[in-house]
Backbone as a printed PyTorch tensor [residue, N CA C, xyz], in Angstrom:
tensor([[[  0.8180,  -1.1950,   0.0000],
         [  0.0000,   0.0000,   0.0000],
         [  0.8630,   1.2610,   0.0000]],

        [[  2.1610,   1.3090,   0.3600],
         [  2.7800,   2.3290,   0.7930],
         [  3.2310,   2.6450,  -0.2250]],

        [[  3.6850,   1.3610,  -1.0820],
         [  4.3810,   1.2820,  -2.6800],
         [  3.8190,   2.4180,  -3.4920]],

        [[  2.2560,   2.0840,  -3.4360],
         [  1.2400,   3.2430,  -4.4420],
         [  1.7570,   4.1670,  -4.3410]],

        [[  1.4060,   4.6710,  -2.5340],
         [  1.3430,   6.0350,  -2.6510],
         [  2.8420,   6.5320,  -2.9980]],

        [[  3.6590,   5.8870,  -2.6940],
         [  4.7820,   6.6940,  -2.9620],
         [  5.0340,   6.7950,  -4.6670]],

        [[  4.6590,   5.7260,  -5.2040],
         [  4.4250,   6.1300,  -6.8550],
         [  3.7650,   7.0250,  -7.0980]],

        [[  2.7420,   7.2470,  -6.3650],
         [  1.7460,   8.3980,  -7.0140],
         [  2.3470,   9.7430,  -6.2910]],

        [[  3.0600,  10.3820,  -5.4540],
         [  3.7340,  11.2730,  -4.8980],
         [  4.7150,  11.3930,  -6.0310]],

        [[  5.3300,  10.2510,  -6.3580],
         [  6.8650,  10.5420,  -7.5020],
         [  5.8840,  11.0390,  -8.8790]],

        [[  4.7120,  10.4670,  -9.1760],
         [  4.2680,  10.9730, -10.3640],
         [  3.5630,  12.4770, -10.4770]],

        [[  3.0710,  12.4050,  -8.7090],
         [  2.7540,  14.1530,  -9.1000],
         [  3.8340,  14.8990,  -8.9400]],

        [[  4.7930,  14.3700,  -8.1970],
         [  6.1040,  15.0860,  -8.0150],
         [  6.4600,  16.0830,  -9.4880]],

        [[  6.8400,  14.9220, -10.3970],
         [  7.0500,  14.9750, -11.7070],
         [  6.3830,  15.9750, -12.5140]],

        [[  4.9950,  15.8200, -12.3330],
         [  3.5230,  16.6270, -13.0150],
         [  4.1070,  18.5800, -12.4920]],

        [[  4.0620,  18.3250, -11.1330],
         [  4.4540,  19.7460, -10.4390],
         [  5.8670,  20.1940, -10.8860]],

        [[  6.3530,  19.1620, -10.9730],
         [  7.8470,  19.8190, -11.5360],
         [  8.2330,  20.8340, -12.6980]],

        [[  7.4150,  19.8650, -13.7390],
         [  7.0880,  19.9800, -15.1960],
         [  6.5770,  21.2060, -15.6550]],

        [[  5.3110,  21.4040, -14.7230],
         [  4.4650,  22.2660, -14.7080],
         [  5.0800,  23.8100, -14.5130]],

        [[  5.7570,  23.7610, -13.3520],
         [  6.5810,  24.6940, -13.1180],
         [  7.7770,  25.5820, -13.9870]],

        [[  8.5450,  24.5170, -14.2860],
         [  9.3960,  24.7170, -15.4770],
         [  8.6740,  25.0800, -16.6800]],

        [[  7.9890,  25.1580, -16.7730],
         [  7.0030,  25.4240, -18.5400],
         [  6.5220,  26.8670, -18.0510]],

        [[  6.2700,  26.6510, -16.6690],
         [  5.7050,  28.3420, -16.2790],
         [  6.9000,  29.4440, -16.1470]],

        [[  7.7380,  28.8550, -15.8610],
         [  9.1520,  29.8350, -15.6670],
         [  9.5900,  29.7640, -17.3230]],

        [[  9.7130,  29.2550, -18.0860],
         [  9.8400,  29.0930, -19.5340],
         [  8.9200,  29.9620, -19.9500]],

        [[  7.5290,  30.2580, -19.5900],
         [  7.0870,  31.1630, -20.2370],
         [  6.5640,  32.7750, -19.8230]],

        [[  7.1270,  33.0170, -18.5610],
         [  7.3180,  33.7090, -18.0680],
         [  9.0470,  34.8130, -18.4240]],

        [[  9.9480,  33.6810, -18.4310],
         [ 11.5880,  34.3760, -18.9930],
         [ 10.8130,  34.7560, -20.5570]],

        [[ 10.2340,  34.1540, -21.5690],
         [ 10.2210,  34.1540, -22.6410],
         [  9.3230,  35.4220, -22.7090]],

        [[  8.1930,  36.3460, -22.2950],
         [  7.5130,  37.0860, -22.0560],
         [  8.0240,  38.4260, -21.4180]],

        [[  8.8450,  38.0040, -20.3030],
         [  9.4230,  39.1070, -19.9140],
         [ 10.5710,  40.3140, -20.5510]],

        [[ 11.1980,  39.5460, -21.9150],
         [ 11.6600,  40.4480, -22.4910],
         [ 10.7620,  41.1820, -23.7520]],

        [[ 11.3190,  42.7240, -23.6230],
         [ 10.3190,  43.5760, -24.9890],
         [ 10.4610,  43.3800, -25.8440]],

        [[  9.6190,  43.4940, -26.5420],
         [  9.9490,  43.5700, -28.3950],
         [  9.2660,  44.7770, -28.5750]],

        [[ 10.5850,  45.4530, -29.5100],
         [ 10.3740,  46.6540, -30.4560],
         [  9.6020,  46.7130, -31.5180]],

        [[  8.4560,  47.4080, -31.3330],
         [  7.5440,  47.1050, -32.2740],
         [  7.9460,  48.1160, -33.9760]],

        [[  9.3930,  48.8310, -33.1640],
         [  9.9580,  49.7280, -34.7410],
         [ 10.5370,  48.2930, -35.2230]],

        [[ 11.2380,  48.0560, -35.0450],
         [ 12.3180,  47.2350, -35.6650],
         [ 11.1200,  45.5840, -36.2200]],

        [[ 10.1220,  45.1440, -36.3480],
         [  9.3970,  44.6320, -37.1060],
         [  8.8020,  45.4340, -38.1590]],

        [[  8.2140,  46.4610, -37.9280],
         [  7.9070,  47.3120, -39.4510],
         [  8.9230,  47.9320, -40.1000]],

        [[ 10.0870,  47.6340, -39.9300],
         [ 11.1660,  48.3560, -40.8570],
         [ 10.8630,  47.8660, -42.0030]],

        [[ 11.0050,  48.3270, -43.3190],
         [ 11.0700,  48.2050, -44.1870],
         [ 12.5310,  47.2000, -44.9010]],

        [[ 11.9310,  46.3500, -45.8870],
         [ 13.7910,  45.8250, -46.7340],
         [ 14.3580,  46.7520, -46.9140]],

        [[ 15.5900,  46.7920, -47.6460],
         [ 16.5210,  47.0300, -48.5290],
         [ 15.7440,  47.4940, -49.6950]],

        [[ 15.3830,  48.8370, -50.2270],
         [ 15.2130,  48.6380, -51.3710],
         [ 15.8580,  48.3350, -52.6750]],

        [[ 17.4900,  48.0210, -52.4750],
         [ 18.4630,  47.7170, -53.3350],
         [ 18.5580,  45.9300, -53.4630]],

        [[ 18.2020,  45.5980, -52.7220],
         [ 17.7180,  44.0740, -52.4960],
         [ 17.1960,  43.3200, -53.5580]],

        [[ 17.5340,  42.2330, -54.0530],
         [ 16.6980,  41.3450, -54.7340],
         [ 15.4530,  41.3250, -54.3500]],

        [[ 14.4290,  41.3570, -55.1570],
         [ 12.7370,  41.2970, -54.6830],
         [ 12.5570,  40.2960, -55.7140]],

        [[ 12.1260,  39.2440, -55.3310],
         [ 11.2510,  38.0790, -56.7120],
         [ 10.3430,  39.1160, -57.3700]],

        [[ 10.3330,  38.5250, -58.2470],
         [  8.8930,  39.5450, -59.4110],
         [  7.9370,  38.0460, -59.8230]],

        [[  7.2950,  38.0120, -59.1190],
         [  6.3540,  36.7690, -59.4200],
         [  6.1410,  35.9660, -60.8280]],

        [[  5.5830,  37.0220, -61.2100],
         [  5.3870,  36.9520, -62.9310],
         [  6.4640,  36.4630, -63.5030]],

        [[  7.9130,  37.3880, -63.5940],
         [  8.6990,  36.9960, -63.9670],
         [  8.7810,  35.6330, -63.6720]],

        [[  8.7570,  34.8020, -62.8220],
         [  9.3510,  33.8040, -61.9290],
         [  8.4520,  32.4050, -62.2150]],

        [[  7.1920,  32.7590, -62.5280],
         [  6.1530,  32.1450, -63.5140],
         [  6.5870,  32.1030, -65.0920]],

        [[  6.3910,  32.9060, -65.9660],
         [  6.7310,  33.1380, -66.8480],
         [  8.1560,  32.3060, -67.3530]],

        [[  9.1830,  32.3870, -66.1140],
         [ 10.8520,  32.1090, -66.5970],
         [ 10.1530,  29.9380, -66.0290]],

        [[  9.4600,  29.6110, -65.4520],
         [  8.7360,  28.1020, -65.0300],
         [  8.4100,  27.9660, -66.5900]],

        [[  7.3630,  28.2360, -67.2020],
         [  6.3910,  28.5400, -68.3290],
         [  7.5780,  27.7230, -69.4890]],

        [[  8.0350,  28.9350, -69.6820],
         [  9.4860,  28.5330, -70.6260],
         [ 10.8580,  28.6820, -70.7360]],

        [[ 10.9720,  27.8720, -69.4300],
         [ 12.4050,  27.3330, -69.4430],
         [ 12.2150,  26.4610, -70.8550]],

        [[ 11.4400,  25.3370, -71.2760],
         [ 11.8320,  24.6490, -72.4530],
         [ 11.9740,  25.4090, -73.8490]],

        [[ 11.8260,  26.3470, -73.8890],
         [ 12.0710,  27.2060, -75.0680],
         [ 12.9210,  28.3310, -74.8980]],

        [[ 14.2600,  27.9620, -73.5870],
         [ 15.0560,  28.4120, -73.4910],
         [ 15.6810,  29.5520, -74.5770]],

        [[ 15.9670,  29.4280, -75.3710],
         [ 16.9120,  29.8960, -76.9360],
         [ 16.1710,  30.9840, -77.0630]],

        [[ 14.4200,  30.4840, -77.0800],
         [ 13.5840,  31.9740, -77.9450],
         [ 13.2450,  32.9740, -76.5800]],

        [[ 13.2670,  32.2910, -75.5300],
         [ 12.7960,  32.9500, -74.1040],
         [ 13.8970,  33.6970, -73.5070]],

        [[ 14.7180,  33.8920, -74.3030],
         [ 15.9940,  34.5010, -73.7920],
         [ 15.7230,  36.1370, -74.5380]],

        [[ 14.9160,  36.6450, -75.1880],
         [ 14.2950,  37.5680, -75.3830],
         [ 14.1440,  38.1790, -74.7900]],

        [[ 13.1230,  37.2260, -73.7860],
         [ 12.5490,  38.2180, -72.3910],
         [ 13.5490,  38.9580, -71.7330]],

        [[ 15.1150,  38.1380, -71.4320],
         [ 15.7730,  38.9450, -70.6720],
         [ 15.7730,  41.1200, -70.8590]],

        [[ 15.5440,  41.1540, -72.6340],
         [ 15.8510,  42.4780, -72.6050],
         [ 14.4290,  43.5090, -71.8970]],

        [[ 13.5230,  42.8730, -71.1610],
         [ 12.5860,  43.4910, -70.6210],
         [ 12.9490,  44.5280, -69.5970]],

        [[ 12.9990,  45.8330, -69.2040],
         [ 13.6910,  46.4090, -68.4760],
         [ 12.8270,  46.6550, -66.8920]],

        [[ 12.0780,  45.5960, -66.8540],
         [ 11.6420,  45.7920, -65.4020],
         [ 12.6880,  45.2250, -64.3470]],

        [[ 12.1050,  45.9620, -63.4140],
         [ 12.7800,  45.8560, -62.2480],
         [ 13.4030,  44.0870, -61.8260]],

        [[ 13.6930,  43.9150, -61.1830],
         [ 13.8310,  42.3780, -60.3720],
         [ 13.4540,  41.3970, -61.8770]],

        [[ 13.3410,  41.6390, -62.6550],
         [ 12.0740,  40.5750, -63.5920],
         [ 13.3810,  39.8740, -64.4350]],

        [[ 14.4980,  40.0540, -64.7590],
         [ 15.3720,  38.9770, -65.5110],
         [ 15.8850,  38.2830, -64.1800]],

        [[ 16.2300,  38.3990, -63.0910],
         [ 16.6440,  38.1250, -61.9120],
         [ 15.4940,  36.6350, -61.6190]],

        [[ 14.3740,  37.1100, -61.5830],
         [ 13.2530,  36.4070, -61.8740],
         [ 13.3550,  35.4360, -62.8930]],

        [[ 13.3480,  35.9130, -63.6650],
         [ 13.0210,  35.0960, -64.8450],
         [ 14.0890,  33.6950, -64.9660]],

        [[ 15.3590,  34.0540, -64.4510],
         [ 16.2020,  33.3660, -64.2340],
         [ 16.3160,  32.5220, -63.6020]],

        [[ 15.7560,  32.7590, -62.2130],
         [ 15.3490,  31.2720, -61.2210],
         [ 14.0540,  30.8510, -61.5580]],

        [[ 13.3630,  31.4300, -62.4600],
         [ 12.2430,  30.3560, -62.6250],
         [ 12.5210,  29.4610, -63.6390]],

        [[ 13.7100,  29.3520, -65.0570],
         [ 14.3770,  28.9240, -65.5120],
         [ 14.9390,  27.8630, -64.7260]],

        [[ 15.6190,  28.0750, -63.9000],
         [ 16.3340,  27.2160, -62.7790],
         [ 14.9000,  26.2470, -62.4290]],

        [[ 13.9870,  26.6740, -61.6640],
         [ 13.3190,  26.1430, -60.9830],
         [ 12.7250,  25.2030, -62.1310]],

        [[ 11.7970,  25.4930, -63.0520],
         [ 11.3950,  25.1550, -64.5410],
         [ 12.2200,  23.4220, -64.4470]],

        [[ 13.7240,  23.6570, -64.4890],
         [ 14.5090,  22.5990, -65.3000],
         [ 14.7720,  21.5720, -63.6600]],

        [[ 14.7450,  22.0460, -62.5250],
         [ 14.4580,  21.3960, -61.4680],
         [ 13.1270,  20.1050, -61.6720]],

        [[ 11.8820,  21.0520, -61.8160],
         [ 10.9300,  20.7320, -61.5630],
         [ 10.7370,  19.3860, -63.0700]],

        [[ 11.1920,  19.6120, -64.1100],
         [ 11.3250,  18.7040, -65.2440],
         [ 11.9290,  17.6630, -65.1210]],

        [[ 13.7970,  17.7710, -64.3960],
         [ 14.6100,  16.8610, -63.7940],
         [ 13.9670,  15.8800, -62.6970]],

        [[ 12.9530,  16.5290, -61.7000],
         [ 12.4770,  15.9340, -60.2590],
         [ 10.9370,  14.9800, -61.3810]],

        [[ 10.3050,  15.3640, -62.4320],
         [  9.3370,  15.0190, -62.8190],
         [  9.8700,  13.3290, -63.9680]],

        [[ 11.0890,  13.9710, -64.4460],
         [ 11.5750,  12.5920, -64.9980],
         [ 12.3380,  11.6550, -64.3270]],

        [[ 12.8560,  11.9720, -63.1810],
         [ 13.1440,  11.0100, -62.2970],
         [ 12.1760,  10.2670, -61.6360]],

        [[ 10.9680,  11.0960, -61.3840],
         [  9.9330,  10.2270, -60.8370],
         [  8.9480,   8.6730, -61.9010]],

        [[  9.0410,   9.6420, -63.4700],
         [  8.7170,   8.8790, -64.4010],
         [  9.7480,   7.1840, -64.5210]],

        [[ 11.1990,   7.9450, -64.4920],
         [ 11.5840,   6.3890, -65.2090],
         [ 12.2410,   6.1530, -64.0740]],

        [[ 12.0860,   6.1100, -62.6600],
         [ 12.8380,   5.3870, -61.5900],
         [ 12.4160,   4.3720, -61.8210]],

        [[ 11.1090,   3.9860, -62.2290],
         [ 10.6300,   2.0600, -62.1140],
         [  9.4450,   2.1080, -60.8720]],

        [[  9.1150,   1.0550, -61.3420],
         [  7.5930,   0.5900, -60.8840],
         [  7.6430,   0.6370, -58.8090]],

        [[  8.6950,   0.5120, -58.6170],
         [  8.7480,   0.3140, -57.1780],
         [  8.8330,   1.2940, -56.7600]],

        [[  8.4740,   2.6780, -57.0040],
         [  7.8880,   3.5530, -56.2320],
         [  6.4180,   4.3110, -56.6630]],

        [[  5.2170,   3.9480, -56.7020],
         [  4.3190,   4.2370, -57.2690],
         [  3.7400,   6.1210, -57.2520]],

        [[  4.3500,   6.8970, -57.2080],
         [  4.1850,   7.9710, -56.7580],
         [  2.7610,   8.5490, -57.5780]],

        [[  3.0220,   8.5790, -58.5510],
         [  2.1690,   8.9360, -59.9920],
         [  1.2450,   8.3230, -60.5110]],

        [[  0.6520,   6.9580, -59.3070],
         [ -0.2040,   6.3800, -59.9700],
         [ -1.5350,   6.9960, -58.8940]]])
């Protein structure tokens, strides 16, 4: 009988312990400020910015690489920068799509 209780003392022991530590954890974690300037700062406006479109567009036709190299003389902002990793991404996404095709039957991904 004594066995129990002393198990059940070590298990609330444990419970109270736990409990405690999670409260001091979120108490240290609370107690310091946050600057609410330094979250609305603004980027870099000299910074790389994706240009979406571009970044779509450079996906679109990476396979017509040769004639899509046109686009580069577009003089928007970020948009050959763009256009360029979606190129990248494009020939990723073709590479990751034919590996999935001819790895073989023992991984059924595509069915």
């Amino acid at each position: 009988m004594e066995e129990v209780y002393f198990i059940k003392f070590a298990i609330m022991r444990k419970i109270g312990l736990f409990s405690l530590f999670n409260l001091l954890a979120f108490v240290a974690f609370a107690s310091f400020p946050v600057e609410s300037q330094m979250l609305l700062t603004e980027a870099d406006p000299d910074k790389f910015k994706l240009d979406t479109l571009g970044f779509i567009i450079g996906i679109l036709t990476c396979l017509l690489l040769p004639y899509s190299a046109l686009l580069l003389f577009i003089k928007k902002k970020n948009f050959r920068g763009s256009l360029a990793w979606g190129w990248l991404a494009g020939w990723v996404l073709i590479l990751l799509i034919a590996l999935l095709i001819f790895i073989g039957p023992e991984f059924m991904f595509l069915y």
